[in-house]
gemmi code that builds the backbone of each chain (N, CA, C; Angstrom):
import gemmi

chains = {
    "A": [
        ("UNK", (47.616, 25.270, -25.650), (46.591, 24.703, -24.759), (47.108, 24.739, -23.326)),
        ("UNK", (46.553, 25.593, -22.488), (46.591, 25.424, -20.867), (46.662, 23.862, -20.360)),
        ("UNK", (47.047, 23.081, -19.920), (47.193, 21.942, -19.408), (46.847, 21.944, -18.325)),
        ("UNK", (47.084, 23.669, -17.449), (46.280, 23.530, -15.981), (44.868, 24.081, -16.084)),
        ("UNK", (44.118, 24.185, -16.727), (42.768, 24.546, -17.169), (42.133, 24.070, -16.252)),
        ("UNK", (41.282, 24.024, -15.775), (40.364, 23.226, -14.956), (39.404, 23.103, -15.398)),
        ("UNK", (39.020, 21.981, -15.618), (37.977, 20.971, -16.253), (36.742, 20.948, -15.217)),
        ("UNK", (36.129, 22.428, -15.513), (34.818, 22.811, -14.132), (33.760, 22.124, -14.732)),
        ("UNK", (33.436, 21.926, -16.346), (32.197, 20.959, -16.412), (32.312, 19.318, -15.628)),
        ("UNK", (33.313, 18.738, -15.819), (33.210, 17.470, -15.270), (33.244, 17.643, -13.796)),
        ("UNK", (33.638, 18.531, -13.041), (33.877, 18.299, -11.591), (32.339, 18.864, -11.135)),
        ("UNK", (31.950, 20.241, -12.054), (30.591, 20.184, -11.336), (29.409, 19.645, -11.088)),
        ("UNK", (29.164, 18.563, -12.713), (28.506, 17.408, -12.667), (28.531, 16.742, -11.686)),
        ("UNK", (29.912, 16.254, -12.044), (30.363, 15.498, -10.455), (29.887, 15.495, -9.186)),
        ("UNK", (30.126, 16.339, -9.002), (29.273, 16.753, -7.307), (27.683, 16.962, -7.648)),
        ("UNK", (27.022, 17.456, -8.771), (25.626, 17.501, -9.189), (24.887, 16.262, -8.972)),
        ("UNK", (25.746, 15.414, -8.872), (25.048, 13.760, -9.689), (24.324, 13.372, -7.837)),
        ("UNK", (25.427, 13.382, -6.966), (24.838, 12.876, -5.104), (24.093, 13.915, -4.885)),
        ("UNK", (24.004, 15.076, -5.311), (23.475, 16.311, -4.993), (21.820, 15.808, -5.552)),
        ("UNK", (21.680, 15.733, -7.008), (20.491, 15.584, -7.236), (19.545, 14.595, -6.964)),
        ("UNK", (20.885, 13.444, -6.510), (20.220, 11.959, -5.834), (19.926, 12.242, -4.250)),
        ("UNK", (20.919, 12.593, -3.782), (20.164, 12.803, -2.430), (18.875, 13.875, -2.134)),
        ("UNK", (18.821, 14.983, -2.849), (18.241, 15.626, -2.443), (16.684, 15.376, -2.682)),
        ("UNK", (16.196, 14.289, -3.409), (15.224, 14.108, -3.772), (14.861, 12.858, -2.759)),
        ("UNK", (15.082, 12.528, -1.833), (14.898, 11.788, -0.433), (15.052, 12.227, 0.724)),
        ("UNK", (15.764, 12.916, 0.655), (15.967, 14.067, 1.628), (14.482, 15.012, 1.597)),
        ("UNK", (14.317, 15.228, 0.487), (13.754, 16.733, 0.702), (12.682, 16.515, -0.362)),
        ("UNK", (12.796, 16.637, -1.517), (12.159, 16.713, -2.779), (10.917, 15.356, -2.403)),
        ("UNK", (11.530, 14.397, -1.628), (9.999, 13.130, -1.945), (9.396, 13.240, -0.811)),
        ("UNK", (9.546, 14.600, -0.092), (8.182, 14.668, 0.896), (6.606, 15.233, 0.246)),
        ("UNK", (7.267, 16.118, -0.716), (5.807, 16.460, -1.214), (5.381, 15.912, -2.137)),
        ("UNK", (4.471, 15.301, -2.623), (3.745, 14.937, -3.541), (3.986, 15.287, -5.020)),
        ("UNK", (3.963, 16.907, -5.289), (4.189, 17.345, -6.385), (5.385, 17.292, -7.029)),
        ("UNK", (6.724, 17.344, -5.801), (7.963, 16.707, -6.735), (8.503, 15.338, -6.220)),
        ("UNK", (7.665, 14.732, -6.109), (7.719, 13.061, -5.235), (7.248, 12.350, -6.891)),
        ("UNK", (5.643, 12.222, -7.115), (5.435, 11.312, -8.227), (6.378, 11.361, -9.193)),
        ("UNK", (6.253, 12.665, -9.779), (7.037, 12.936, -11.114), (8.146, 13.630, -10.393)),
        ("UNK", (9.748, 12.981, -9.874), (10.702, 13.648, -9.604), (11.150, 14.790, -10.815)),
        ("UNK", (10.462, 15.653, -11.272), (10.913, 16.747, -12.065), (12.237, 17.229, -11.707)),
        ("UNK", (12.025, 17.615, -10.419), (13.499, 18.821, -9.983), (14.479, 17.504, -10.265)),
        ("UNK", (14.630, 16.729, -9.728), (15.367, 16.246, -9.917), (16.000, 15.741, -11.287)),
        ("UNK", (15.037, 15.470, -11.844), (15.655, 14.580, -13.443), (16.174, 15.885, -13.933)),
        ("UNK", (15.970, 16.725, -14.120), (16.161, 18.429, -14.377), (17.599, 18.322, -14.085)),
        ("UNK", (18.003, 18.125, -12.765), (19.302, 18.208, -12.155), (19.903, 17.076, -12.619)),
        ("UNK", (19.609, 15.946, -12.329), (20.400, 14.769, -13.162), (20.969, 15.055, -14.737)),
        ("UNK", (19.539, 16.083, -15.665), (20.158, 16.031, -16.908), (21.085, 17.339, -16.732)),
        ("UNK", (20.809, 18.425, -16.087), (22.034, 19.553, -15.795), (23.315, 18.838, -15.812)),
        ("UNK", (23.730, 17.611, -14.924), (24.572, 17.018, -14.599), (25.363, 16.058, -15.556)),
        ("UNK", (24.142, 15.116, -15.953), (24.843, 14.484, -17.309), (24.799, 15.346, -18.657)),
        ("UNK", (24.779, 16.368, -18.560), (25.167, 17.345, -19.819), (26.664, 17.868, -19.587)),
        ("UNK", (26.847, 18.298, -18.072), (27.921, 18.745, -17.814), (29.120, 17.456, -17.746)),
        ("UNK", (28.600, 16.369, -17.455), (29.781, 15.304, -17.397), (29.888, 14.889, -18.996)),
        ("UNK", (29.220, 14.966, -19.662), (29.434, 14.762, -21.142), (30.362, 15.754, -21.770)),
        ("UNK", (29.990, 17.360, -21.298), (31.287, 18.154, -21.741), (32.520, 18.219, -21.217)),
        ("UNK", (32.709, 17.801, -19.736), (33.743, 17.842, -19.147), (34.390, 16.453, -19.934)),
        ("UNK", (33.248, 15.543, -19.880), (34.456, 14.285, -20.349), (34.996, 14.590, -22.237)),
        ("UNK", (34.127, 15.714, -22.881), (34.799, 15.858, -23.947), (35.917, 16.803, -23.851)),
        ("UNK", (35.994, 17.784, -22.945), (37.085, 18.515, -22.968), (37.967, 17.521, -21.975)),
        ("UNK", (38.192, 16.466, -21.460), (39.258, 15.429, -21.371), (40.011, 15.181, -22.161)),
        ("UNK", (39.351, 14.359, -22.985), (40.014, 13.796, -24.505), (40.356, 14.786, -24.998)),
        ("UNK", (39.950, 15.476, -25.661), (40.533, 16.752, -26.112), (42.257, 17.182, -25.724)),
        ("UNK", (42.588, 16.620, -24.702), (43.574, 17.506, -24.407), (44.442, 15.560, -24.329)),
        ("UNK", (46.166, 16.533, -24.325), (47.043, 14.746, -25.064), (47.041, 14.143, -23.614)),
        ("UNK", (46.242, 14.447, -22.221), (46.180, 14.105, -21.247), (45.981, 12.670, -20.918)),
        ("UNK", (46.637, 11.425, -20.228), (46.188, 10.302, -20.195), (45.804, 9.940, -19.268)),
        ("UNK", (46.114, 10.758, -18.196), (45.373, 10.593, -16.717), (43.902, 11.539, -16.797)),
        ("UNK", (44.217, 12.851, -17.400), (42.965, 13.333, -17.708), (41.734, 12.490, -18.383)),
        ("UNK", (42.217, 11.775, -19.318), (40.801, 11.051, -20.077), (40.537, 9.355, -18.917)),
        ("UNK", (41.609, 9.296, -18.317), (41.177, 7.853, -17.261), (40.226, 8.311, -16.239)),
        ("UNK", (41.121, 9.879, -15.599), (40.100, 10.228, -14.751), (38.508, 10.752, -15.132)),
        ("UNK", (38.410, 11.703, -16.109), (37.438, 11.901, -16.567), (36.675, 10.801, -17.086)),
        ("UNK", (36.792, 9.680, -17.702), (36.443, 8.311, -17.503), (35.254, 7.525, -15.889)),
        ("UNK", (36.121, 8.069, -15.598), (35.785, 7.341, -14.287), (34.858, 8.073, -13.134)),
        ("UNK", (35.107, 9.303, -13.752), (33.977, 10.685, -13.329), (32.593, 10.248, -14.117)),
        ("UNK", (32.679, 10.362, -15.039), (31.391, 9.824, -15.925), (30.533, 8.344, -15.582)),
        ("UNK", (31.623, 7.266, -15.415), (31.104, 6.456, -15.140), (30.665, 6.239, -13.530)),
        ("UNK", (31.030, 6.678, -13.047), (30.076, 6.971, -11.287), (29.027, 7.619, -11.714)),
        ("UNK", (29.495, 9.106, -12.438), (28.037, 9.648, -12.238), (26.612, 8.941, -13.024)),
        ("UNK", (27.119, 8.146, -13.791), (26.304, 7.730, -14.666), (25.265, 6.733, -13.814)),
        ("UNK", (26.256, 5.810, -12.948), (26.207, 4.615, -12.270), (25.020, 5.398, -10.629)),
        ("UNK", (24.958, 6.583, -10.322), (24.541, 7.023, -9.647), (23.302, 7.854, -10.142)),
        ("UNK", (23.131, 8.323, -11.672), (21.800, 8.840, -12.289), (21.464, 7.178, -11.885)),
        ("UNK", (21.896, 6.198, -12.779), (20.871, 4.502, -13.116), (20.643, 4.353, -11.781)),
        ("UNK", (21.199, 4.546, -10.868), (20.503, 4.349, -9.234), (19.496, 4.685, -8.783)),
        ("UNK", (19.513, 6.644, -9.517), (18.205, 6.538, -8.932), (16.879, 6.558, -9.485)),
        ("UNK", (17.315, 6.039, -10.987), (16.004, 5.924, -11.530), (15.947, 4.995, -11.052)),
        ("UNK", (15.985, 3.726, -10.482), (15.687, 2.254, -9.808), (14.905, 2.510, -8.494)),
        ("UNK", (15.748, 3.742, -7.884), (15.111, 4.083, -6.317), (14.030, 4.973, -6.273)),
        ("UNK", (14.285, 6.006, -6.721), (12.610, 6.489, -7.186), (11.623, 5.965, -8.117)),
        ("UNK", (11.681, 5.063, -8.568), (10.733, 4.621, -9.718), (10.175, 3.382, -9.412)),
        ("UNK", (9.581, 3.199, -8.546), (9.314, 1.634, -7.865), (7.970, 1.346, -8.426)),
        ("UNK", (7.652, 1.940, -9.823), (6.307, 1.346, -10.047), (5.960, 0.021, -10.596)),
        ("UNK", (7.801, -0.357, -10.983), (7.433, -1.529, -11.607), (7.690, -2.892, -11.084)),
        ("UNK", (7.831, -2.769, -9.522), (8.445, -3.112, -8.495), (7.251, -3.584, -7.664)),
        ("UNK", (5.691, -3.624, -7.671), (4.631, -3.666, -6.765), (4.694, -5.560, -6.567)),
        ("UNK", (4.335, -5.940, -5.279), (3.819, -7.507, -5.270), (2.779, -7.778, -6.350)),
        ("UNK", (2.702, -9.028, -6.330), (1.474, -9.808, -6.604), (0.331, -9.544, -5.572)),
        ("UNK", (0.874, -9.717, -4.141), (-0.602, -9.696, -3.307), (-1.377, -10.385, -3.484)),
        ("UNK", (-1.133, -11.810, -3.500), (-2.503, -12.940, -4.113), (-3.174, -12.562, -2.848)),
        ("UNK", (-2.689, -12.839, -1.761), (-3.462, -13.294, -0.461), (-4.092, -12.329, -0.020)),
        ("UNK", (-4.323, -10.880, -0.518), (-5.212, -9.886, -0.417), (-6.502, -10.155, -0.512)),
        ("UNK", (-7.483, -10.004, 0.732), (-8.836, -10.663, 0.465), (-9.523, -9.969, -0.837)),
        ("UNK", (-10.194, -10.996, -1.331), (-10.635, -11.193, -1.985), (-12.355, -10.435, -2.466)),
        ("UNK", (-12.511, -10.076, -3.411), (-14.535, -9.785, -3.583), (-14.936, -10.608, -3.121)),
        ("UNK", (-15.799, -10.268, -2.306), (-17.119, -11.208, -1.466), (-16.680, -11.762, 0.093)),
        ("UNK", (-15.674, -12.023, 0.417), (-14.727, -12.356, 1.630), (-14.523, -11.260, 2.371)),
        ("UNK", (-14.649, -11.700, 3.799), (-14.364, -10.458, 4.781), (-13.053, -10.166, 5.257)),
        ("UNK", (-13.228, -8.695, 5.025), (-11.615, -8.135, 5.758), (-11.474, -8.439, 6.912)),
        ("UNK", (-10.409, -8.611, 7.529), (-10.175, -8.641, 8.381), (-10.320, -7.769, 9.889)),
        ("UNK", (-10.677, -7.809, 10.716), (-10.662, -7.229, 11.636), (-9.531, -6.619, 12.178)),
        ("UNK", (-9.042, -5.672, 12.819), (-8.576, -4.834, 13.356), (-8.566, -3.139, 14.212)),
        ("UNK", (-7.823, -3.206, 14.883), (-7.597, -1.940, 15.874), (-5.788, -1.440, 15.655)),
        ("UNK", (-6.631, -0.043, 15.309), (-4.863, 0.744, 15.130), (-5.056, 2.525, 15.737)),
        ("UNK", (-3.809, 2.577, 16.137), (-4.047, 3.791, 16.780), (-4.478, 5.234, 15.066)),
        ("UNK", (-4.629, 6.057, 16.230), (-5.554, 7.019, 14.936), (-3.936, 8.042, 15.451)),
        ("UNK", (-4.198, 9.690, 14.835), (-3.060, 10.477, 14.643), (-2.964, 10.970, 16.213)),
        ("UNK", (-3.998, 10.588, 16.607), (-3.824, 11.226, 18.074), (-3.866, 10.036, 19.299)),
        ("UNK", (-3.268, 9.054, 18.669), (-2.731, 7.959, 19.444), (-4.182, 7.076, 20.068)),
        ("UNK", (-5.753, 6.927, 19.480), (-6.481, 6.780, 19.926), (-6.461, 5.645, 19.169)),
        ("UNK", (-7.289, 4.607, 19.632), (-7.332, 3.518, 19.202), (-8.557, 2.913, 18.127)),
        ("UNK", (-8.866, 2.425, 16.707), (-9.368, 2.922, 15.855), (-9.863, 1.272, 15.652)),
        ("UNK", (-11.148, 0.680, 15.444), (-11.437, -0.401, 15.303), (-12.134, -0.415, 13.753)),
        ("UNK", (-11.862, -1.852, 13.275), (-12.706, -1.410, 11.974), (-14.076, -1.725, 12.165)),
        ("UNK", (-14.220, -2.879, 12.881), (-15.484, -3.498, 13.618), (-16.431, -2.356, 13.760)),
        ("UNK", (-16.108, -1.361, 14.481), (-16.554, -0.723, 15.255), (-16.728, 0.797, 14.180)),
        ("UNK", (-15.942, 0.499, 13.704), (-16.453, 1.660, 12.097), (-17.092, 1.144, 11.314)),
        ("UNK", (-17.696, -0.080, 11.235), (-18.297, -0.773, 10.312), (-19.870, -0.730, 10.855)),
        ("UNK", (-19.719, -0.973, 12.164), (-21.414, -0.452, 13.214), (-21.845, 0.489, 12.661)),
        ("UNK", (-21.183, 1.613, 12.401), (-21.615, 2.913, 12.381), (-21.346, 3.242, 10.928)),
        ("UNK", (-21.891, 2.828, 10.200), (-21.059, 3.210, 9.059), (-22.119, 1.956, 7.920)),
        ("UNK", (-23.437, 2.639, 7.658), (-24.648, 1.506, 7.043), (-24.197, 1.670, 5.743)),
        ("UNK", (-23.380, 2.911, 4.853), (-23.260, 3.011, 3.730), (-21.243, 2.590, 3.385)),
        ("UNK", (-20.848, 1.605, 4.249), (-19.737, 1.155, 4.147), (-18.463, 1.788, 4.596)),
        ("UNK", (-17.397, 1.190, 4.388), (-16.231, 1.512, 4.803), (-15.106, 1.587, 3.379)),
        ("UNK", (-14.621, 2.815, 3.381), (-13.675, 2.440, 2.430), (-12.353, 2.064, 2.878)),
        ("UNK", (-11.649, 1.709, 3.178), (-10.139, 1.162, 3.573), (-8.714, 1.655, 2.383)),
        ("UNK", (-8.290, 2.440, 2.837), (-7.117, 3.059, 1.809), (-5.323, 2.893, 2.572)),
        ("UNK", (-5.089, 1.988, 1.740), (-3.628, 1.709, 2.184), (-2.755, 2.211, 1.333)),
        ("UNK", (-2.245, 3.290, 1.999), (-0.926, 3.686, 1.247), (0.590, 3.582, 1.667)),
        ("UNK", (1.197, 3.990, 1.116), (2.925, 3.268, 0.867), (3.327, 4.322, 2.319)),
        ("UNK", (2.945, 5.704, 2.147), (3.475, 6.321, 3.040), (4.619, 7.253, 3.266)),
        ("UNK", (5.206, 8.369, 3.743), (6.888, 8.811, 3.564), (7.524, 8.122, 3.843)),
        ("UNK", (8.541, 7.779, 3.610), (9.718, 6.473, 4.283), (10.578, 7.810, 5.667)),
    ],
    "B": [
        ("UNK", (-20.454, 6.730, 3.321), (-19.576, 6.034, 3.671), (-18.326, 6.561, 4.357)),
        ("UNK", (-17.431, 5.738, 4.929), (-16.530, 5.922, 5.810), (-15.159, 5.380, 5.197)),
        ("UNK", (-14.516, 6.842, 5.587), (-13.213, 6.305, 5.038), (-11.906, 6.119, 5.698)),
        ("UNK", (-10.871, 5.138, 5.763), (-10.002, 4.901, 7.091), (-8.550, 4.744, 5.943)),
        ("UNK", (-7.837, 5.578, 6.191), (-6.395, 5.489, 5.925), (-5.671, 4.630, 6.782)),
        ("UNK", (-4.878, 3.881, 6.415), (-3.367, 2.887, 6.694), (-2.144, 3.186, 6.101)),
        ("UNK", (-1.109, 3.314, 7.628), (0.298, 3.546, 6.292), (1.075, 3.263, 7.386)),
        ("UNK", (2.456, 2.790, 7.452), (3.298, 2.445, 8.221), (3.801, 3.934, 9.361)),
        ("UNK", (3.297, 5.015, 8.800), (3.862, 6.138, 9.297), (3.380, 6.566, 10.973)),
        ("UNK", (4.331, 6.993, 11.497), (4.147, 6.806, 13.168), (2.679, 7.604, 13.042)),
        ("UNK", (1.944, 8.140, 14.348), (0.942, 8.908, 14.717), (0.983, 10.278, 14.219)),
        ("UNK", (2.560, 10.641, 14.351), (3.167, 12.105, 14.507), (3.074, 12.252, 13.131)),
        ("UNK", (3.766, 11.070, 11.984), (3.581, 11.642, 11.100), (2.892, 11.827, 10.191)),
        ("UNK", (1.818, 11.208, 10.470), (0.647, 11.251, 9.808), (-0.013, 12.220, 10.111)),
        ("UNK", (0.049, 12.956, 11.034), (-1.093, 13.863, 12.171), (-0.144, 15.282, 11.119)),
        ("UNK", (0.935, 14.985, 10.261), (1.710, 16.130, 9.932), (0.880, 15.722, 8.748)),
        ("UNK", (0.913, 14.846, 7.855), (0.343, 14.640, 6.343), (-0.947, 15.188, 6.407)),
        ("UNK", (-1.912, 15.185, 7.723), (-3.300, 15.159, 7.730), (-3.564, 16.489, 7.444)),
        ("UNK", (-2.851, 17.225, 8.471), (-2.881, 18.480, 8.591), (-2.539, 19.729, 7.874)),
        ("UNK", (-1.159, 18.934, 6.894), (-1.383, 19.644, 5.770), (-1.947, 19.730, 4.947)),
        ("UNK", (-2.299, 18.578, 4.599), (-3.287, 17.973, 3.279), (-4.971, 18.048, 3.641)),
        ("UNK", (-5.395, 18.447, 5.032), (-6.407, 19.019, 5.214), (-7.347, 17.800, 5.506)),
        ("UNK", (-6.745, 15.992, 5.292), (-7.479, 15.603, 5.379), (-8.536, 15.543, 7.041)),
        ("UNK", (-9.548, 14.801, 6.091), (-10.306, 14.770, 7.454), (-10.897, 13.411, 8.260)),
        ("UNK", (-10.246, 12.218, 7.228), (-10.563, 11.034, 7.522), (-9.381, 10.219, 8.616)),
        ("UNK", (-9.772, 9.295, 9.524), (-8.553, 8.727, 9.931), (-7.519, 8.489, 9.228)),
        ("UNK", (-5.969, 8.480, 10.152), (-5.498, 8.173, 9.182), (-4.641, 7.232, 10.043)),
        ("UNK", (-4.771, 5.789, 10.274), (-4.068, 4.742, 11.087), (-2.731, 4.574, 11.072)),
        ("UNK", (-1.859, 4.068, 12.100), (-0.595, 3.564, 12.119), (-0.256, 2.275, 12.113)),
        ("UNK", (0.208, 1.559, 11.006), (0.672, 0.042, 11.612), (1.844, -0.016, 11.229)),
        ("UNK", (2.568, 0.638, 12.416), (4.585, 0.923, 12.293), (4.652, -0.852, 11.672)),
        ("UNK", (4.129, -1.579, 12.345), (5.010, -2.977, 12.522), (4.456, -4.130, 11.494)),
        ("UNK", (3.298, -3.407, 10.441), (2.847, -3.895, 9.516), (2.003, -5.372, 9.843)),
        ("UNK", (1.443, -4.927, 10.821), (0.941, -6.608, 11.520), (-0.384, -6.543, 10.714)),
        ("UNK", (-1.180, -5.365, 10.302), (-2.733, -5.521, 9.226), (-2.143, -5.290, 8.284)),
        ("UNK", (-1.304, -4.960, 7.516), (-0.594, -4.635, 6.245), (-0.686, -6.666, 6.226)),
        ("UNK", (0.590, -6.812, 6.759), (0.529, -8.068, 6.666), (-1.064, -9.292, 6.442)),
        ("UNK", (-1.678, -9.134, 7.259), (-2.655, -9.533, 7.813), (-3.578, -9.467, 6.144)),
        ("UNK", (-3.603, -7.975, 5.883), (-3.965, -8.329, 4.505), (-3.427, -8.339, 3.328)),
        ("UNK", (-1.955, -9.064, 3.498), (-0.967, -9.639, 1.971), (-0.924, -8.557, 1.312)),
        ("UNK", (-0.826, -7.709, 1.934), (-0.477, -6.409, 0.654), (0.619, -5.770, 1.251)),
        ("UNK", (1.597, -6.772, 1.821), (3.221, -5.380, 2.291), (4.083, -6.261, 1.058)),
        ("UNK", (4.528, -4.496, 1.147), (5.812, -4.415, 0.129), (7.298, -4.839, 1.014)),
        ("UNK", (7.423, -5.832, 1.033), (8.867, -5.567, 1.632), (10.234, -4.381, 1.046)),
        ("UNK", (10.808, -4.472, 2.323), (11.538, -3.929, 1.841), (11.717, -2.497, 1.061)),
        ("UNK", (10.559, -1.929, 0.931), (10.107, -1.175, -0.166), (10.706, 0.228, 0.247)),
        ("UNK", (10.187, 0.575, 1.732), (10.435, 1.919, 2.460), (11.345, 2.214, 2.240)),
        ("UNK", (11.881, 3.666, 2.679), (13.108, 3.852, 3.091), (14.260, 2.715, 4.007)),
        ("UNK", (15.299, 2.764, 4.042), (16.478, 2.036, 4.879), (15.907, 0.709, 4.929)),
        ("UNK", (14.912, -0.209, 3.724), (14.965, -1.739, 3.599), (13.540, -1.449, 4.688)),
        ("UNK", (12.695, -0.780, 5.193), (11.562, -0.958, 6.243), (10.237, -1.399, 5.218)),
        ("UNK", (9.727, -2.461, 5.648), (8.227, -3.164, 5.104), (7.240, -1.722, 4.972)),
        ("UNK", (6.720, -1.876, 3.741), (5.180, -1.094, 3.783), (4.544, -1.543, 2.999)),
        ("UNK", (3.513, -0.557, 2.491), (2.230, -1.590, 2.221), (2.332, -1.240, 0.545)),
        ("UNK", (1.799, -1.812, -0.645), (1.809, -1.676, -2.143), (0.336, -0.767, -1.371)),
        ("UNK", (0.453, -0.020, -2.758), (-0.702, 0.484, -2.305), (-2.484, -0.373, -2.506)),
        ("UNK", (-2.867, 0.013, -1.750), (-4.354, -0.963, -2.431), (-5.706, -0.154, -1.621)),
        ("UNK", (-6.779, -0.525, -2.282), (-8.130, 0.032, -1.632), (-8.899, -1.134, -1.511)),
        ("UNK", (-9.777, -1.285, -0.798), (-10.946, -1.778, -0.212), (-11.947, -1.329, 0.430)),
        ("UNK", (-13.143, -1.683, -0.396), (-14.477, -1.223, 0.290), (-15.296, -2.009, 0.159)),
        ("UNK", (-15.601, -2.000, 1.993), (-16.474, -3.057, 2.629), (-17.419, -2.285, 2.505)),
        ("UNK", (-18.803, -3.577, 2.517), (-19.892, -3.391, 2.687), (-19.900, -2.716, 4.717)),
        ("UNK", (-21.599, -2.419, 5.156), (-21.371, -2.971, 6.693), (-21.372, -3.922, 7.612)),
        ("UNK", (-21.254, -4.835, 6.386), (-20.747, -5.994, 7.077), (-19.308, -6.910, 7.050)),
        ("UNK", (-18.405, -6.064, 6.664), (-17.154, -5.898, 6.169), (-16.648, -7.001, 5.200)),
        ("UNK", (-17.730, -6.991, 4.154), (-17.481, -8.363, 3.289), (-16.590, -6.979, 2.209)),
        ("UNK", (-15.681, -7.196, 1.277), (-15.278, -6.922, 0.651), (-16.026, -6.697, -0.623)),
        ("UNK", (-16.143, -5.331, -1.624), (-17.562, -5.555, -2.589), (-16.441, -4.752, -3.658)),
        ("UNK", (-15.215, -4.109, -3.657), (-14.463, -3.497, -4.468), (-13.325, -3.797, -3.726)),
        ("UNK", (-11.859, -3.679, -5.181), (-10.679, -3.513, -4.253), (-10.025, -3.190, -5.226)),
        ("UNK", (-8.700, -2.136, -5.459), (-8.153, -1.949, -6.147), (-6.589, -2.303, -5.689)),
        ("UNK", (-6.359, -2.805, -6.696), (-4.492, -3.349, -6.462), (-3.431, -3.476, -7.137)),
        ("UNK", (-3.690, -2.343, -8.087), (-2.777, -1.868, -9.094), (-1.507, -2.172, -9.316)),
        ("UNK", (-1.461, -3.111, -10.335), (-0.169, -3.452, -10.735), (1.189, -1.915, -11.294)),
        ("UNK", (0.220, -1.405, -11.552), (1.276, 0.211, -11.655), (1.181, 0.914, -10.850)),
        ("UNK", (1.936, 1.546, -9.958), (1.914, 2.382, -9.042), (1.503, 4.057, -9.952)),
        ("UNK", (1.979, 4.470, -11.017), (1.270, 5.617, -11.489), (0.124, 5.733, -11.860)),
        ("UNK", (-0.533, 4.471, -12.087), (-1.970, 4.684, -12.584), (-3.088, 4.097, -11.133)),
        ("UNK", (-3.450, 5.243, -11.196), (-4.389, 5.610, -9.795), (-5.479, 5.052, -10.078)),
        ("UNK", (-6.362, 4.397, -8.581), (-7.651, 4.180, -8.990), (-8.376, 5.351, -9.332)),
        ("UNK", (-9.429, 4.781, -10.580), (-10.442, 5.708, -10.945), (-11.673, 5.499, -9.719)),
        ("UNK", (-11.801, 7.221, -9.434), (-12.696, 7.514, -8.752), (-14.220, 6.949, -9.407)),
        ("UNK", (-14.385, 7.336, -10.605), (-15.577, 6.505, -10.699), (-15.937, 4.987, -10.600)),
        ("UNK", (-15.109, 4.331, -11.148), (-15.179, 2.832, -10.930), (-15.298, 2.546, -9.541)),
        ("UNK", (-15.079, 3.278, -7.926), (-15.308, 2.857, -6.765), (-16.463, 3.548, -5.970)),
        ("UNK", (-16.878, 4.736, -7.054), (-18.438, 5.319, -6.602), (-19.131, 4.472, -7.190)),
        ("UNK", (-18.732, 3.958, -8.421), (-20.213, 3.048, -8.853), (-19.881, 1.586, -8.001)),
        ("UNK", (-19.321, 1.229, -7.665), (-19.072, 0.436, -6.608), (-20.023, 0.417, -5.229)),
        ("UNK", (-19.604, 1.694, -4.951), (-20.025, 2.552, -3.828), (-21.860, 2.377, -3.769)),
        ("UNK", (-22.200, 2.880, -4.995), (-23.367, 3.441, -4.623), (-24.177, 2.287, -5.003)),
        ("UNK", (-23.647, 0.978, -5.189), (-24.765, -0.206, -4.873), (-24.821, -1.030, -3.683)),
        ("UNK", (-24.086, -0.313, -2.903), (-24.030, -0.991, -1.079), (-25.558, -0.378, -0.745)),
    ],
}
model = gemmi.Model(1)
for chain_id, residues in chains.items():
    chain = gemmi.Chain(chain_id)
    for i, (resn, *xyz) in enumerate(residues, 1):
        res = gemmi.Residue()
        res.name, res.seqid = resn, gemmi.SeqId(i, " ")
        for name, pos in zip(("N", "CA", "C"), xyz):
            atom = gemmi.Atom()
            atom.name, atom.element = name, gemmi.Element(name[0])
            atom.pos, atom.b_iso = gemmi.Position(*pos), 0.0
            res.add_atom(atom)
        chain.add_residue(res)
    model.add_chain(chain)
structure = gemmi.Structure()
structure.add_model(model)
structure.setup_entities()
């Protein structure tokens, strides 16, 4: 048995695991299509925890005792960094209560907010013009 | 009827969402969540880097901005149904 082998499944996981977490905030949760359902990503997370599962079996494997502590401790970050970001991308189960959200039959509130071209947008004043109602859509937004 | 988007996102970047996504309805800024607030629907904390935004929610006023539907989904994957806010809709 090579003893200097290099143990490329656990190290490439390794670096896979911030790779597939960042890149899905970075980049991946601007669009919609790999934002709801982070696909690319869980894809890459399981690329990653497949590869830290073989690297950490070819650890043990070998009479290495720093090898199986370190490989140990490779696994358990990366692991500790997949459970992260299912917590950070997955905020569905995470919404308020919102009691104090008006209510059926009660009036919204009034307001003025700028529009995309910095113009100033009243609801009052969309509500004049507007005999078949207003719909009002609040969303979360890109961070 | 008339439809008005809200989201914490500056002018710029919304004027980028609009434009790709083709929409054609306003689409408002309240960086500082003062109508988010105003109507109890911010998420703290929720945004990126710990920044307030809004859970998502809908409302549709009559024209007299009494409230006659609202959706406020306790799951963020399950979307309002479009029909449940046309039949809404079409008794204003």
């Amino acid at each position: 048995m090579n003893e200097r082998r290099f143990n490329w499944p656990l190290w490439i996981g390794f670096i896979l695991t911030p790779v597939a977490f960042l890149s899905y905030f970075v980049f991946f949760a601007k669009f919609p299509i790999t934002r709801d359902v982070p696909w690319v990503n869980l894809i890459l997370f399981a690329i990653a925890v497949a590869l830290l599962f073989a690297g950490i079996r070819r650890a043990y494997a070998t009479p290495s005792t720093a090898r199986k502590v370190i490989a140990t401790l490779v696994v358990v970050i990366g692991v500790a960094i997949t459970a992260a970001f299912v917590y950070a991308a997955y905020p569905g189960s995470r919404v308020p209560q919102s009691a104090s959200a008006p209510a059926i039959g009660s009036h919204a509130p009034d307001f003025t907010l700028p529009d995309t071209n910095n113009q100033p947008v009243s609801l009052s004043q969309t509500l004049a013009s507007a005999p078949k109602g207003v719909l009002l859509v609040f969303y979360r937004g890109y961070w | 009827m008339r439809v008005i988007a809200i989201s914490v996102d500056t002018p710029a970047d919304s004027r980028n969402l609009a434009q790709k996504a083709h929409y054609t309805y306003p689409i408002l800024s309240d960086v500082d969540t003062k109508v988010i607030d105003r109507y109890g629907i911010t998420h703290k904390g929720a945004g990126m880097g710990g920044h307030d935004v809004a859970r998502p929610a809908e409302f549709l006023l009559d024209r007299n901005g009494v409230v006659r539907w609202r959706n406020l989904t306790e799951d963020l994957r399950v979307r309002a149904r479009p029909e449940d806010m046309l039949a809404a809709a079409r008794k204003l």
